[in-house]
Jmol script that loads the backbone (N, CA, C; Angstrom):
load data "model"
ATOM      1  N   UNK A   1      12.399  -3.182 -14.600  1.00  0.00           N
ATOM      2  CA  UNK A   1      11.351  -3.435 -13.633  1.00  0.00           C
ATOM      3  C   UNK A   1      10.582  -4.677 -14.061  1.00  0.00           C
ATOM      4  N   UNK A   2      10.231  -5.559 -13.195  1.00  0.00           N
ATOM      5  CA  UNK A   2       9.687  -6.711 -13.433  1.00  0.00           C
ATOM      6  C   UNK A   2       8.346  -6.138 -13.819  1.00  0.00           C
ATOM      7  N   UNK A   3       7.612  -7.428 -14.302  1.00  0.00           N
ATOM      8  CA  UNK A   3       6.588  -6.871 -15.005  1.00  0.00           C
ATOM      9  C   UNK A   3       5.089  -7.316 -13.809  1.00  0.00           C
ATOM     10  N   UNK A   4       4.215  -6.836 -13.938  1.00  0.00           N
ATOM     11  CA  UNK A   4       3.636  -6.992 -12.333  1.00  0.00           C
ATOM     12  C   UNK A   4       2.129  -7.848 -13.117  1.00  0.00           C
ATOM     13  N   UNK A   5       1.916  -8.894 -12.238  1.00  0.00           N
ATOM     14  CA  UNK A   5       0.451  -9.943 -12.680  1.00  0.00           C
ATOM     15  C   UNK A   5      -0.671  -8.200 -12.569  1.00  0.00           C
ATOM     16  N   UNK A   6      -2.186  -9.041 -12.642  1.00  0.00           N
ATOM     17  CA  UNK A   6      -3.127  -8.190 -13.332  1.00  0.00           C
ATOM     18  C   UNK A   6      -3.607  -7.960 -11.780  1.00  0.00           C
ATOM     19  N   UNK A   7      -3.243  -8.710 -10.610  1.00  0.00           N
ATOM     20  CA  UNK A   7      -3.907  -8.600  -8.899  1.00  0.00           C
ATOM     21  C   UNK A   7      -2.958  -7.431  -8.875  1.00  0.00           C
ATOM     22  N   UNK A   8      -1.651  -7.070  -9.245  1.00  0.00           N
ATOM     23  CA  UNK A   8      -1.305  -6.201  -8.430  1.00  0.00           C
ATOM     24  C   UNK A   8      -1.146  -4.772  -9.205  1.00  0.00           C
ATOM     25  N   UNK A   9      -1.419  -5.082 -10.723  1.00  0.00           N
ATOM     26  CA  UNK A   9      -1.817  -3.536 -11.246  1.00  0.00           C
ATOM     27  C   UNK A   9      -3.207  -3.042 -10.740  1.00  0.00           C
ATOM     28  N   UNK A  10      -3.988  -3.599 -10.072  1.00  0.00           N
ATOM     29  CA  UNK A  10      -5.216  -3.701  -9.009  1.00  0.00           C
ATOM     30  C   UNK A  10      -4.694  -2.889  -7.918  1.00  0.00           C
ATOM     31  N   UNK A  11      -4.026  -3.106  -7.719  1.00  0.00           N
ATOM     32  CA  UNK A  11      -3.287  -2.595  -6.068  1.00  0.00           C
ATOM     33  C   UNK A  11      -2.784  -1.550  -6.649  1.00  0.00           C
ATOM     34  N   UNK A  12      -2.387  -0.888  -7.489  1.00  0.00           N
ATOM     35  CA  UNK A  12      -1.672   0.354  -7.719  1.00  0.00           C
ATOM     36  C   UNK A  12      -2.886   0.941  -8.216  1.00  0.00           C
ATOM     37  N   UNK A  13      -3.798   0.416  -8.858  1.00  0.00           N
ATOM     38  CA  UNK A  13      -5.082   1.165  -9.447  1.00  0.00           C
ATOM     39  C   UNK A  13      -5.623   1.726  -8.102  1.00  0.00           C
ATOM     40  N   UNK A  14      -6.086   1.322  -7.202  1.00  0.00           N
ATOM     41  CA  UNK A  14      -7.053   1.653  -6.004  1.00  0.00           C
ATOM     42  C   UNK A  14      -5.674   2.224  -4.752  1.00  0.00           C
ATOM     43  N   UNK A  15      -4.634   2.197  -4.845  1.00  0.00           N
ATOM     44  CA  UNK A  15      -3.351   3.026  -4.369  1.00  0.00           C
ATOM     45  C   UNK A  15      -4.073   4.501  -4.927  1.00  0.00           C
ATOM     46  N   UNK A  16      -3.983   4.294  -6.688  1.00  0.00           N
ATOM     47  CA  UNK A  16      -3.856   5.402  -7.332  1.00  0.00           C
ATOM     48  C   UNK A  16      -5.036   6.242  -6.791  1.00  0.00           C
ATOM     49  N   UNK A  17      -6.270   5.849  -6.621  1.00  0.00           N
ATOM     50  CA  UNK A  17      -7.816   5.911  -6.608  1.00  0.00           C
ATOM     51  C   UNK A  17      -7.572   6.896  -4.851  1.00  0.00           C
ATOM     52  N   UNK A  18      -7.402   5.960  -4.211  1.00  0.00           N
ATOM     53  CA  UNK A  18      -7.284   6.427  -3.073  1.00  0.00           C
ATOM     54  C   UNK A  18      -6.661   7.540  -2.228  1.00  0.00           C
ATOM     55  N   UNK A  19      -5.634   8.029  -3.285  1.00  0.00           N
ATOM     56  CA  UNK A  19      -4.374   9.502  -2.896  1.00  0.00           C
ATOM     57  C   UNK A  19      -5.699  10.162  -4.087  1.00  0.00           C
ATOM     58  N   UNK A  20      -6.009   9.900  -4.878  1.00  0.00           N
ATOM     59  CA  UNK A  20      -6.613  10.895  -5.898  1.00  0.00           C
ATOM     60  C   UNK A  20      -8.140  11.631  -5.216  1.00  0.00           C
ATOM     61  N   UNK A  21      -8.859  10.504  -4.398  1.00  0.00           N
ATOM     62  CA  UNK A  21      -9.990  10.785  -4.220  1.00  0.00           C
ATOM     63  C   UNK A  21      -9.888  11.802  -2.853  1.00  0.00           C
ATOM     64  N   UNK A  22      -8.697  11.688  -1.777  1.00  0.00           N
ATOM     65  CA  UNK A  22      -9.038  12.493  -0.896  1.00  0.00           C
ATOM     66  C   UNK A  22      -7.512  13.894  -1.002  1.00  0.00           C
ATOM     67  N   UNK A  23      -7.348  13.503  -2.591  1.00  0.00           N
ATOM     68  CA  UNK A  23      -6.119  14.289  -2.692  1.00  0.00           C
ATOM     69  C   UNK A  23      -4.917  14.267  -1.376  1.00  0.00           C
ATOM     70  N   UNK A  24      -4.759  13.544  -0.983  1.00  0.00           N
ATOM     71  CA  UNK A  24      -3.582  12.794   0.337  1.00  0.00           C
ATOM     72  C   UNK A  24      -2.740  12.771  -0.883  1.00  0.00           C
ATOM     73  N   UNK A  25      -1.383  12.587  -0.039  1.00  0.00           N
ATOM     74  CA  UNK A  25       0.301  12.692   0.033  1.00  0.00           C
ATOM     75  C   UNK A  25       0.608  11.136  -0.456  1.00  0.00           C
ATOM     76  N   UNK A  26      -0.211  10.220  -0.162  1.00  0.00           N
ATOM     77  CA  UNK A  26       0.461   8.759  -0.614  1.00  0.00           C
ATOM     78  C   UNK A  26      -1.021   8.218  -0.264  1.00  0.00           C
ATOM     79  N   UNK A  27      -1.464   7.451  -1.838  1.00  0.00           N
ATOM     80  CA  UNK A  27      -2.622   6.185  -1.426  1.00  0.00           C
ATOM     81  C   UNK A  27      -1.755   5.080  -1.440  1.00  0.00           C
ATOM     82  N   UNK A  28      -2.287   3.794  -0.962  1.00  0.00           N
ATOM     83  CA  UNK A  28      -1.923   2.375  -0.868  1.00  0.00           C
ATOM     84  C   UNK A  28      -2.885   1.706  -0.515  1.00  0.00           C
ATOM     85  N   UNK A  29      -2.858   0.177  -1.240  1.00  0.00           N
ATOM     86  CA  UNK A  29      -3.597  -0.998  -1.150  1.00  0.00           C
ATOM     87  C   UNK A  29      -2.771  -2.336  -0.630  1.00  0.00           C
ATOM     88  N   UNK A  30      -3.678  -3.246   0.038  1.00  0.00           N
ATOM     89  CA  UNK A  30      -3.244  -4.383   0.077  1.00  0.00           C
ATOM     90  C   UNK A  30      -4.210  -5.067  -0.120  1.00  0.00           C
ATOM     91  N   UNK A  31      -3.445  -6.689  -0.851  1.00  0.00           N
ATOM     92  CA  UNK A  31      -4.172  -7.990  -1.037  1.00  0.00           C
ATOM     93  C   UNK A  31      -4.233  -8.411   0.464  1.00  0.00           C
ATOM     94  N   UNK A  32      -5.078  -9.336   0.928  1.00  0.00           N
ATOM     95  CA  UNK A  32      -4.772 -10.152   1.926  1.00  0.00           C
ATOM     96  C   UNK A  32      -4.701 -11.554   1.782  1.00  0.00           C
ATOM     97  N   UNK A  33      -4.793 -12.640   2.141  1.00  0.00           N
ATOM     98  CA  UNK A  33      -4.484 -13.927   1.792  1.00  0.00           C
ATOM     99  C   UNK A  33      -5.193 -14.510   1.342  1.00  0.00           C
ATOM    100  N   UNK A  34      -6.351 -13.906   1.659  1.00  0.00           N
ATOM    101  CA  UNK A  34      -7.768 -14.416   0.983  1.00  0.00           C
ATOM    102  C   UNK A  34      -8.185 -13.982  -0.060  1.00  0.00           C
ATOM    103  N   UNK A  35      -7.193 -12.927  -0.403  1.00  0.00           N
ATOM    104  CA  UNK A  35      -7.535 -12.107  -2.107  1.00  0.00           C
ATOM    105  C   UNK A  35      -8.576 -10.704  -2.040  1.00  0.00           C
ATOM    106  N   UNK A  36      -8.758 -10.565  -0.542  1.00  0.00           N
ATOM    107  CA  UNK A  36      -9.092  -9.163  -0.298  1.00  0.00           C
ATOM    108  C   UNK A  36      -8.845  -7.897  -0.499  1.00  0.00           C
ATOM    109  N   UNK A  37      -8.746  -6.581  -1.100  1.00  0.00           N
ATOM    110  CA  UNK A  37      -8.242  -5.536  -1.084  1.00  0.00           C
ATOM    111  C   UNK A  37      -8.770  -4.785   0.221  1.00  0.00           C
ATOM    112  N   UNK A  38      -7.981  -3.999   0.421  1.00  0.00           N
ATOM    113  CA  UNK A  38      -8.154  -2.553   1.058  1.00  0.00           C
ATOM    114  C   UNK A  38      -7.143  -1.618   0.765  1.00  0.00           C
ATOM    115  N   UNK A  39      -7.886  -0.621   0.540  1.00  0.00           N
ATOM    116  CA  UNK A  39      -7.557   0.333   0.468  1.00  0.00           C
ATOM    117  C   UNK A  39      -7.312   1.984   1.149  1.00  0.00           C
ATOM    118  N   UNK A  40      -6.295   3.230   1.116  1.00  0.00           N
ATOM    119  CA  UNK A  40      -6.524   3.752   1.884  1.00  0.00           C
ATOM    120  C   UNK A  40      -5.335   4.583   1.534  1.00  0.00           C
ATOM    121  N   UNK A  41      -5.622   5.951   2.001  1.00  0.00           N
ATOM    122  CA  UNK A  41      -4.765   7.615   2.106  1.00  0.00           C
ATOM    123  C   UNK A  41      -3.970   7.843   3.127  1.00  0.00           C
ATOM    124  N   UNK A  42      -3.360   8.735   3.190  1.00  0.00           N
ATOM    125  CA  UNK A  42      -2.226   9.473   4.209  1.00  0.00           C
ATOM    126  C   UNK A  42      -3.364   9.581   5.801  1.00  0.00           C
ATOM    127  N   UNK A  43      -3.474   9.598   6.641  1.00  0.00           N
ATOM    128  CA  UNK A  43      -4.080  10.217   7.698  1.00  0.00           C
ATOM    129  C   UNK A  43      -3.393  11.129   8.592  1.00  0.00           C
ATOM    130  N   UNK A  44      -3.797  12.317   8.677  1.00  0.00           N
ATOM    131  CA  UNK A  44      -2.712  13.213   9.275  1.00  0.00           C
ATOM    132  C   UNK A  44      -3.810  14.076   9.782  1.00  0.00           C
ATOM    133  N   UNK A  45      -3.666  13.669  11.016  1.00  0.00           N
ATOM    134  CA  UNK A  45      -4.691  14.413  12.283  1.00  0.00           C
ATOM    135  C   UNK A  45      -3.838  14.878  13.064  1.00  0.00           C
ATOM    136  N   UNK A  46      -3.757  16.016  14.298  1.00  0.00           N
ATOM    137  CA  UNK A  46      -3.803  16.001  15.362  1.00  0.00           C
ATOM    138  C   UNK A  46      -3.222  15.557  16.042  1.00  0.00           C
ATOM    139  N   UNK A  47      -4.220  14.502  16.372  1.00  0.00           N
ATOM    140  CA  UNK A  47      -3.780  13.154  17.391  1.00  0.00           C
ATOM    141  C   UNK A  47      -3.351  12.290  16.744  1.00  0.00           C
ATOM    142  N   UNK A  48      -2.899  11.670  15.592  1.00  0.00           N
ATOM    143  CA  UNK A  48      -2.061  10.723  15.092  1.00  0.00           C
ATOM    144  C   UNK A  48      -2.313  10.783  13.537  1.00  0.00           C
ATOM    145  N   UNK A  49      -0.750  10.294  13.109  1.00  0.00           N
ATOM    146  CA  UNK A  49      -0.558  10.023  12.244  1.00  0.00           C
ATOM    147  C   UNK A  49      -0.331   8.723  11.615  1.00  0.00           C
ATOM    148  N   UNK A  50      -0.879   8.802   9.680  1.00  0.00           N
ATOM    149  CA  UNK A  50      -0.870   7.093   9.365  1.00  0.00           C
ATOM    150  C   UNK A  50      -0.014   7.207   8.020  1.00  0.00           C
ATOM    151  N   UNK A  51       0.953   6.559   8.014  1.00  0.00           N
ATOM    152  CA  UNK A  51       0.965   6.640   6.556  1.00  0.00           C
ATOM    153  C   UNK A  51       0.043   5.960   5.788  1.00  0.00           C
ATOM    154  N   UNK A  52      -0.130   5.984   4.205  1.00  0.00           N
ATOM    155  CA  UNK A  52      -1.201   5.162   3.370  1.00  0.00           C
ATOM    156  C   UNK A  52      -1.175   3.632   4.063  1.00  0.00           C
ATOM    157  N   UNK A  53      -0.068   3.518   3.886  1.00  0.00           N
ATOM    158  CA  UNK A  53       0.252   1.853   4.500  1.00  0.00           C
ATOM    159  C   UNK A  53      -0.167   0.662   5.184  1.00  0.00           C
ATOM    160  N   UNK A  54       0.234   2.126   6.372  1.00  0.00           N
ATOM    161  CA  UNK A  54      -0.045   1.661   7.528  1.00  0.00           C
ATOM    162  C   UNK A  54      -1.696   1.719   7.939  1.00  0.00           C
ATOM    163  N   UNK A  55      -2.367   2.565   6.870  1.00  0.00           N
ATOM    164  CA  UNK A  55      -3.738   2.816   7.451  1.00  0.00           C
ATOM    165  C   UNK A  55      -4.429   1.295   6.511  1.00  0.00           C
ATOM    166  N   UNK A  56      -3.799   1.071   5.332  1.00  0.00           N
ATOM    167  CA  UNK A  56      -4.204  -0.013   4.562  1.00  0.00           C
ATOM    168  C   UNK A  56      -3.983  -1.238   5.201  1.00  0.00           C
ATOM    169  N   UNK A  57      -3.234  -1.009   5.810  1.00  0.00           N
ATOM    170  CA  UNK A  57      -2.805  -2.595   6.904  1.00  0.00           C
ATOM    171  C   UNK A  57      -3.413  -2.444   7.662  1.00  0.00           C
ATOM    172  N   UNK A  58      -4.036  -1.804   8.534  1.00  0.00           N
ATOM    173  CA  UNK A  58      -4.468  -1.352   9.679  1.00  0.00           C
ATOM    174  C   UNK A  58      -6.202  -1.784   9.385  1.00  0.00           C
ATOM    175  N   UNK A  59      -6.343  -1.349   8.337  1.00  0.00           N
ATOM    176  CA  UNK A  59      -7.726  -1.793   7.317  1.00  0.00           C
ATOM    177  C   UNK A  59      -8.268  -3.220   7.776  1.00  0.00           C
ATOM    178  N   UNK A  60      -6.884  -3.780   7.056  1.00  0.00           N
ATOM    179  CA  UNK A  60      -7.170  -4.866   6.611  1.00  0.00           C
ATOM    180  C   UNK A  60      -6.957  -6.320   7.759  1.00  0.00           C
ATOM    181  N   UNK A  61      -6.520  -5.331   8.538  1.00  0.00           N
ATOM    182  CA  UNK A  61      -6.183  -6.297  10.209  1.00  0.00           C
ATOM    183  C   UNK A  61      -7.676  -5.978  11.085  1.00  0.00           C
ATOM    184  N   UNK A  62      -8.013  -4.783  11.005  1.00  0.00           N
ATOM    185  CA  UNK A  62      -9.410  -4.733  11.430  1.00  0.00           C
ATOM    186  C   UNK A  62     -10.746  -5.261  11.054  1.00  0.00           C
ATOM    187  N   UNK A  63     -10.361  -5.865   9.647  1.00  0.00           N
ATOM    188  CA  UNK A  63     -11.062  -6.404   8.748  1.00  0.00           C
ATOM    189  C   UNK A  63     -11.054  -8.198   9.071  1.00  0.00           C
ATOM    190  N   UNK A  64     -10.048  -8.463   9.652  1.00  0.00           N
ATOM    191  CA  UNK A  64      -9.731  -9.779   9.573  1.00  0.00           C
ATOM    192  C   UNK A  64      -9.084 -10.539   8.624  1.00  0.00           C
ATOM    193  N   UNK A  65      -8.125  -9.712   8.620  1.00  0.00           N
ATOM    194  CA  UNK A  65      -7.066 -10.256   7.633  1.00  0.00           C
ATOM    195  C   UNK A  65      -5.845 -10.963   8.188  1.00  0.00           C
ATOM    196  N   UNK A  66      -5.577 -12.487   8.046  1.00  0.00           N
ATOM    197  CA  UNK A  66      -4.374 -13.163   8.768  1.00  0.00           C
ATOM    198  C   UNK A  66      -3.084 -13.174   8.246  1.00  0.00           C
ATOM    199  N   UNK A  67      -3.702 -12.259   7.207  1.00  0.00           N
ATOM    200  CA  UNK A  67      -1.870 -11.756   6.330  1.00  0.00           C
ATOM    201  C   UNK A  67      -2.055 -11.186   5.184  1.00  0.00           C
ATOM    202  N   UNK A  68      -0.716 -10.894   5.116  1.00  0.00           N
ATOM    203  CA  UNK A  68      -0.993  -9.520   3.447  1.00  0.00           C
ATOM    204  C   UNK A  68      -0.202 -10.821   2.348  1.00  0.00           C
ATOM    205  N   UNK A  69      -0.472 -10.628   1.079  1.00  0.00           N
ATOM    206  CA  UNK A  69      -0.213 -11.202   0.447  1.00  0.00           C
ATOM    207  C   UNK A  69       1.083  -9.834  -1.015  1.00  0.00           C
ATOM    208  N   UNK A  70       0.017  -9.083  -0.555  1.00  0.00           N
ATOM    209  CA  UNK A  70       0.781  -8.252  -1.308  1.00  0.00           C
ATOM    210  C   UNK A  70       0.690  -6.431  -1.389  1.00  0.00           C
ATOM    211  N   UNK A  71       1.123  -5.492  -1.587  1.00  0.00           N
ATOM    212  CA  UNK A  71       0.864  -4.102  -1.281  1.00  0.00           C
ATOM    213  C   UNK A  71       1.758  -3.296  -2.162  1.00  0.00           C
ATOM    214  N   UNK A  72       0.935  -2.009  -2.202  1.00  0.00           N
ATOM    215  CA  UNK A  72       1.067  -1.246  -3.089  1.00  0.00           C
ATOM    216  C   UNK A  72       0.759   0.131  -2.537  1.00  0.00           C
ATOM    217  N   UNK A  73       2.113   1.308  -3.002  1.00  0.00           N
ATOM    218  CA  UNK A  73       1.708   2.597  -2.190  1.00  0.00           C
ATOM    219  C   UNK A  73       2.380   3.533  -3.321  1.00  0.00           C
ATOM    220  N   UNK A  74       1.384   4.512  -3.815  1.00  0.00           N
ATOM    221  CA  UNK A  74       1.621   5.047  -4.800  1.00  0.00           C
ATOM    222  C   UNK A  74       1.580   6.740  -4.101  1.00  0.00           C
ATOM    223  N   UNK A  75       3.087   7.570  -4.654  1.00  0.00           N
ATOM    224  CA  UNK A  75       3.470   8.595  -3.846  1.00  0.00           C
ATOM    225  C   UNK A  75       4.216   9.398  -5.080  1.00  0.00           C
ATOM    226  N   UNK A  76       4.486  11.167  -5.004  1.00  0.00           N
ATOM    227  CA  UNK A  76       5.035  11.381  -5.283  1.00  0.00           C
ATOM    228  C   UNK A  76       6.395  11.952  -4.899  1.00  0.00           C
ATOM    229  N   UNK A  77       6.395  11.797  -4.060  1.00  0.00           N
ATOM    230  CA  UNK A  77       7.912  11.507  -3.400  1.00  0.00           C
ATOM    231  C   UNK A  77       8.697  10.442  -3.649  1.00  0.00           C
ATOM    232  N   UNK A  78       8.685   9.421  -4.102  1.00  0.00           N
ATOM    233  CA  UNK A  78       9.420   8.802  -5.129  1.00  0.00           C
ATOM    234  C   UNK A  78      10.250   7.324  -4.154  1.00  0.00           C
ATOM    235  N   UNK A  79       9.688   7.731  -2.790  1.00  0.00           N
ATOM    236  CA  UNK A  79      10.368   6.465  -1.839  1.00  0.00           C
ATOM    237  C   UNK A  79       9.011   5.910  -0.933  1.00  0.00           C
ATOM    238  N   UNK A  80       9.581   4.567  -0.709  1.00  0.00           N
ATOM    239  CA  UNK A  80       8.753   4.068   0.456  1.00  0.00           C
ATOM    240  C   UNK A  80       9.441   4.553   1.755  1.00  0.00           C
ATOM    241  N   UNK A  81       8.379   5.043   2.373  1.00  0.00           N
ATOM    242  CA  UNK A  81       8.615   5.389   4.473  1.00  0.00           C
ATOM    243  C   UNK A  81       9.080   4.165   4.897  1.00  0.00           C
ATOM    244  N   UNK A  82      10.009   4.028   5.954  1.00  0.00           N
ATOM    245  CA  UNK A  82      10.361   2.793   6.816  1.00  0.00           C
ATOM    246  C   UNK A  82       9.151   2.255   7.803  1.00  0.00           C
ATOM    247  N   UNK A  83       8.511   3.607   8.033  1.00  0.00           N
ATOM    248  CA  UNK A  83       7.373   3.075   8.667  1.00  0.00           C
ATOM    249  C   UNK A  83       6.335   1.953   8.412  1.00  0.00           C
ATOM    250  N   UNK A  84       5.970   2.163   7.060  1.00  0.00           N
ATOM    251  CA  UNK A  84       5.535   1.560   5.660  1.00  0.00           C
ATOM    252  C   UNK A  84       5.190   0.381   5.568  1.00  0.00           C
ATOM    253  N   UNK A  85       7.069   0.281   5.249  1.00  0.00           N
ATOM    254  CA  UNK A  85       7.313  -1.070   5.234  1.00  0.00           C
ATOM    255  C   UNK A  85       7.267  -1.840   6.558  1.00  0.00           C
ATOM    256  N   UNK A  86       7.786  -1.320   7.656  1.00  0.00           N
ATOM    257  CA  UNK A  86       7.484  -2.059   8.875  1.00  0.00           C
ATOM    258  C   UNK A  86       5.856  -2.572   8.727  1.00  0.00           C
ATOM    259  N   UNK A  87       4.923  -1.925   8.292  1.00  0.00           N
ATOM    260  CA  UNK A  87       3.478  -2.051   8.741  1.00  0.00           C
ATOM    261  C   UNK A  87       3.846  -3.229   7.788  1.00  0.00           C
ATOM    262  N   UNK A  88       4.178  -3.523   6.417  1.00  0.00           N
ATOM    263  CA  UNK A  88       3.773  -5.044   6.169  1.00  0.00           C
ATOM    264  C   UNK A  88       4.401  -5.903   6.744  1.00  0.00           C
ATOM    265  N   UNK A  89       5.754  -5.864   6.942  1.00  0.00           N
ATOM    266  CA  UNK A  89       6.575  -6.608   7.243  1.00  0.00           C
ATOM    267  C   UNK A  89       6.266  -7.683   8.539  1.00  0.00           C
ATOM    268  N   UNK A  90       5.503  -6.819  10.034  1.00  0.00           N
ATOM    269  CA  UNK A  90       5.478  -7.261  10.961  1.00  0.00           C
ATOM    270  C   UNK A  90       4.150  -8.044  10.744  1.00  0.00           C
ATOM    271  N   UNK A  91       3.254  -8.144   9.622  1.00  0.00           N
ATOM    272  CA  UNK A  91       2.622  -9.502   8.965  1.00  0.00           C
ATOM    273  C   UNK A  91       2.894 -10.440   8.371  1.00  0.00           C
ATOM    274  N   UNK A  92       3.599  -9.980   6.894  1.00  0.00           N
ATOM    275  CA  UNK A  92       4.337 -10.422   5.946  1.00  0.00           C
ATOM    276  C   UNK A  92       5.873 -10.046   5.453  1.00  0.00           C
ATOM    277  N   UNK A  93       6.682 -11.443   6.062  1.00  0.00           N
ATOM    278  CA  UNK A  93       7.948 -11.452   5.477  1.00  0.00           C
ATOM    279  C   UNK A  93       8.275 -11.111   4.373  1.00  0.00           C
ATOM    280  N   UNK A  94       7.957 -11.356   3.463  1.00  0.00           N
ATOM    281  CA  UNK A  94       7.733 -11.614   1.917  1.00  0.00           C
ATOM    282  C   UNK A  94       7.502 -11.082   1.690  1.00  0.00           C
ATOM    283  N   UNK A  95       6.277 -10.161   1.607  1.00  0.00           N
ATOM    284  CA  UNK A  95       4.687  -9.647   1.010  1.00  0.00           C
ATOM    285  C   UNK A  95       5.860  -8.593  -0.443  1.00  0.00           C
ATOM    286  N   UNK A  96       5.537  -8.607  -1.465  1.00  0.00           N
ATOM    287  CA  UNK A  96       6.002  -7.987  -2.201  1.00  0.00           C
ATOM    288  C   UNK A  96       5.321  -6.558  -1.905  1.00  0.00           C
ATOM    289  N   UNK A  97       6.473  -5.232  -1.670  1.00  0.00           N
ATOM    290  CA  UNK A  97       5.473  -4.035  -1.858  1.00  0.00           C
ATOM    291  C   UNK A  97       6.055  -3.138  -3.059  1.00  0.00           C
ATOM    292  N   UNK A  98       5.454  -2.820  -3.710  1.00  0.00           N
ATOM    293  CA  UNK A  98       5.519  -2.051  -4.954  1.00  0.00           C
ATOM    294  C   UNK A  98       5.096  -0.553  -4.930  1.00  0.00           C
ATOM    295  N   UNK A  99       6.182   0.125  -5.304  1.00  0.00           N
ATOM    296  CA  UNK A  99       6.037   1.666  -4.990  1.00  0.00           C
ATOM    297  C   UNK A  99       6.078   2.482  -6.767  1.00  0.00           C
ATOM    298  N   UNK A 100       4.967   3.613  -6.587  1.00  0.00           N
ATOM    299  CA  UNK A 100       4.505   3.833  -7.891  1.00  0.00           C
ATOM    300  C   UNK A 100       4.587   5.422  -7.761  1.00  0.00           C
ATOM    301  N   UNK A 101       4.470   5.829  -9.088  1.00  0.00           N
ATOM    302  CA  UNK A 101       4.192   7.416  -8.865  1.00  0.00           C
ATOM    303  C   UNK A 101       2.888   7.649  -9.362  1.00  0.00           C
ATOM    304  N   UNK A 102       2.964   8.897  -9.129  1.00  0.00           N
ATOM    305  CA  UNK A 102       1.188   9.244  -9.338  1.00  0.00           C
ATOM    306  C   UNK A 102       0.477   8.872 -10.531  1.00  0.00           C
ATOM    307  N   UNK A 103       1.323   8.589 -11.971  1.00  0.00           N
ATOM    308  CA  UNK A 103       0.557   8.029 -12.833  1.00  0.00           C
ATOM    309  C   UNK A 103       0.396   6.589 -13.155  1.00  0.00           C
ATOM    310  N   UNK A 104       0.960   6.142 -12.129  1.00  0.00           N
ATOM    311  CA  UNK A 104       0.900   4.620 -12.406  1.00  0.00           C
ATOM    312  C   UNK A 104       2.212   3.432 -12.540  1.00  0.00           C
ATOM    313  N   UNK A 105       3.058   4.452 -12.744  1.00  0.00           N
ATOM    314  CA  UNK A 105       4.475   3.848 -12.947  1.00  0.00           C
ATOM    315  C   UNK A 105       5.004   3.433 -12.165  1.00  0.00           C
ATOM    316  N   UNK A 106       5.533   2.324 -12.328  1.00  0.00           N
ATOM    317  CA  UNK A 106       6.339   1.365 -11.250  1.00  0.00           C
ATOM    318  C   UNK A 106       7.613   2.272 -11.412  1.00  0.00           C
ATOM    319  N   UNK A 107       8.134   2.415  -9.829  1.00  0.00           N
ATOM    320  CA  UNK A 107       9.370   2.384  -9.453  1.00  0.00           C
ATOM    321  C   UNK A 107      10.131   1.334  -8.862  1.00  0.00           C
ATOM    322  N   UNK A 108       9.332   0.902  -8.090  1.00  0.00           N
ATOM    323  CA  UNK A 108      10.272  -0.359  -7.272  1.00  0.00           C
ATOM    324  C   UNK A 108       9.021  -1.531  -6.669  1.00  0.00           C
ATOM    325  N   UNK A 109      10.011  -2.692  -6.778  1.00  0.00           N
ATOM    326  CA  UNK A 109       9.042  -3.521  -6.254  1.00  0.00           C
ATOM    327  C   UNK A 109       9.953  -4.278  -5.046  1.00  0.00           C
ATOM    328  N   UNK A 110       9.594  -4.204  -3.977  1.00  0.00           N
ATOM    329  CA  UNK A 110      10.401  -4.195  -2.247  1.00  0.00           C
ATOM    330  C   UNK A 110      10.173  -5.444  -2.312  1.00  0.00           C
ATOM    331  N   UNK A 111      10.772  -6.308  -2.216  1.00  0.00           N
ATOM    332  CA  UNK A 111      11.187  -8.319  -1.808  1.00  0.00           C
ATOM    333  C   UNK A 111      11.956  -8.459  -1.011  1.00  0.00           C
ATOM    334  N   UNK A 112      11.396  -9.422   0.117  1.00  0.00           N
ATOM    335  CA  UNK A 112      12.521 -10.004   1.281  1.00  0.00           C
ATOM    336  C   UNK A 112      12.973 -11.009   0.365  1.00  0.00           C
TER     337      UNK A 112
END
end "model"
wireframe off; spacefill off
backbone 0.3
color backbone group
């Protein structure tokens, strides 16, 4: 596993922070281009569902964010959702996303 700069053990820290604090199924963070975080949990209502991801992108587009730079979704299920990844993707081509388990450990880091 590549070894990850100190912005994106940031992004798995507040991933981590974020599944821990509302005890949710998957937290995740994103950078945005401007070096913004957001952060954010599973949402599972009712009336709709989010993955961490998608609610962190969703964040960070409501926020005014003109792109992700980078993301992070820490789960113990051990995979990224396709959904997920669509949510960065249809911002960022590129955007590296890095998938972790609950203590912090890198499993994979997702590159176009």
């Amino acid at each position: 596993m590549p070894e990850l700069e100190a912005d994106d053990h940031k992004l798995v820290t507040l991933a981590r922070s974020s599944r821990a604090r509302i005890q949710a199924p998957e937290g995740a963070a994103v950078r945005d281009t401007d070096g913004r975080t957001y952060a954010a949990g599973t949402v599972d209502q009712p009336s709709f569902k989010l993955t961490a991801l998608q609610a962190a992108v969703a964040a960070a587009l409501s926020s005014g964010a003109e792109g992700i730079e980078a993301a992070a979704v820490v789960t113990d299920q051990g995979l990224l959702k396709e959904a997920s990844v669509h949510a960065v993707r249809d911002i960022a081509k590129t955007a590296p996303i890095i998938l972790a388990d609950p203590r912090g450990e890198i499993l994979q880091v997702l590159e176009r």
